[in-house]
C-alpha positions in Angstrom: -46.9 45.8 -3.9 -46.6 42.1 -3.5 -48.6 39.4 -1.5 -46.8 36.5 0.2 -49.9 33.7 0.6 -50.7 30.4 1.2 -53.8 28.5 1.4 -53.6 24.1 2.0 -56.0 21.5 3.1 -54.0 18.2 4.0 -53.6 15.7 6.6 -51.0 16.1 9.5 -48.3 13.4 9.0 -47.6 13.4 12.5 -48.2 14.8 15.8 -47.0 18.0 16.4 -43.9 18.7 18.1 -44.1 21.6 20.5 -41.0 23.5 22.1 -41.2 26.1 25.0 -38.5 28.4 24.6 -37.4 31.8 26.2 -39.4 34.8 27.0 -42.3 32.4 26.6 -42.4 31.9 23.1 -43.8 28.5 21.9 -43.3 26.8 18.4 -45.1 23.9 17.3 -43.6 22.4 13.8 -45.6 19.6 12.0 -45.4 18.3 8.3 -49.0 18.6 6.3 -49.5 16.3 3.3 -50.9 17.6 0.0 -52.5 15.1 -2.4 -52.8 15.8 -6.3 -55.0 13.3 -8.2 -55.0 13.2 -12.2 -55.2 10.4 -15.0 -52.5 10.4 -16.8 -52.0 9.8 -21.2 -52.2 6.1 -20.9 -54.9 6.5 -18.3 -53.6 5.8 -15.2 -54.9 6.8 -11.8 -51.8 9.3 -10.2 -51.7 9.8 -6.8 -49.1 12.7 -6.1 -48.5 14.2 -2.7 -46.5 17.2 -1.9 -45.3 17.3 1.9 -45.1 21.2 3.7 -43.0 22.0 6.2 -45.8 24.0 8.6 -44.4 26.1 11.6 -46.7 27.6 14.2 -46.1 30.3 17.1 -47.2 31.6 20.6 -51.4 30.8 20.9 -51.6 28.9 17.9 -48.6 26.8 19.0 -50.6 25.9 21.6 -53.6 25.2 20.2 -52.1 22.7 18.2 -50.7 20.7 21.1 -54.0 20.7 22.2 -56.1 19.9 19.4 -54.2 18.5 16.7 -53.3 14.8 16.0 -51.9 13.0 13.2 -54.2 12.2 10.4 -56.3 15.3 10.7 -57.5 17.4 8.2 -56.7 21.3 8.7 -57.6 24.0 5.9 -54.4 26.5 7.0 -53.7 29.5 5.6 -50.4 31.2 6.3 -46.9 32.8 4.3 -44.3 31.7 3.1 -40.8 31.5 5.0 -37.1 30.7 4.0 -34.6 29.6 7.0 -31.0 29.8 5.8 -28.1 28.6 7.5 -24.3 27.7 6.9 -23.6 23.8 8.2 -20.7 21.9 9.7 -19.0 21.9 6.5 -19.4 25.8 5.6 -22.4 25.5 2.6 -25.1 27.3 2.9 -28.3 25.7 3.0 -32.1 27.0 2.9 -34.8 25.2 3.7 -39.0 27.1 2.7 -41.5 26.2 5.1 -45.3 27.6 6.1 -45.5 29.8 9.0 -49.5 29.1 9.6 -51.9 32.5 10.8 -55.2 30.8 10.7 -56.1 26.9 10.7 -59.2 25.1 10.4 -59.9 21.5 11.8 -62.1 20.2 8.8 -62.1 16.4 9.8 -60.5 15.2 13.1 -60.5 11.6 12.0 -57.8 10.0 9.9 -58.4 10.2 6.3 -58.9 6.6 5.8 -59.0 7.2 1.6 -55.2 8.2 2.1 -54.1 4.7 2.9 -56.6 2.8 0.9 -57.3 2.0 -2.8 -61.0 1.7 -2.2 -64.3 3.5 -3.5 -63.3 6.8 -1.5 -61.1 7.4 -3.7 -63.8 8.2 -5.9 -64.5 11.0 -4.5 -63.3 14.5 -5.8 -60.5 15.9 -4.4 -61.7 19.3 -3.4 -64.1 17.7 -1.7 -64.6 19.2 2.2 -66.8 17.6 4.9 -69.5 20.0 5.8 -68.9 20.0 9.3 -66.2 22.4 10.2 -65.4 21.8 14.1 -62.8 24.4 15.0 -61.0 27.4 13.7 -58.6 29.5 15.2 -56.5 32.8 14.0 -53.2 34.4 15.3 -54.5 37.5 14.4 -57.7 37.2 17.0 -57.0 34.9 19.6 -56.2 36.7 22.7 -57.3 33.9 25.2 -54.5 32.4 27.6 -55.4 28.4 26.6 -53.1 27.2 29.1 
């Protein structure tokens, strides 16, 4: 038995970029920022963050064309995925990325702290705002949102 899982809450870096491809399938791809916080020996405030390669299909896709922006914060859940490829030059390559099954808009405005050394960068971390606005599944979301 094994479990291939992922759980992140992070800001979108950009808009995402949607594709409509054959036999309508539809892919949106977005990167989702992940910020680590610590004090390091000599006492320093560390700001670390970790960007995720996040890759979204069919009614999800196309939720996040219609709902998400750059700057928001999403609480995603979703599995791990490896593409692998040989390029021009014959090497093979691999690149891991997050294929996404349930997402959560926590905040839909920009995350001001991210870009500022101020007092909300006080707060912890962890920290979620209490209003959740939307969340949506792959698993149960039947609905044509076109």
């Amino acid at each position: 038995m094994s479990v291939n899982k992922v759980i992140l809450l992070g800001n979108l870096g950009k808009d995402p970029e949607v594709r409509y491809l054959d036999s309508n399938r539809v892919v949106a791809t977005f990167r989702l920022a992940t910020n680590e916080i610590y004090t390091d020996r000599k006492g320093n405030r560390i700001r670390q963050t970790e960007w995720h390669n996040i890759e979204l299909w069919d009614n999800l896709a196309k939720i996040a064309e219609k709902y998400l922006k750059k700057g928001f914060t999403i609480y995603l859940e979703g599995k791990i995925k490896t593409d692998q490829w040989v390029d021009k030059e014959g090497i093979s390559r691999s690149q891991k990325k997050i294929r996404g099954i349930n997402i959560t808009i926590v905040n839909k405005e920009k995350n001001k702290s991210e870009n500022e050394n101020s007092v909300n960068e006080e707060r912890e971390e962890h920290e979620i705002n209490d209003t959740i606005n939307e969340s949506f599944s792959e698993e149960n979301f039947n609905e044509d949102i076109s």
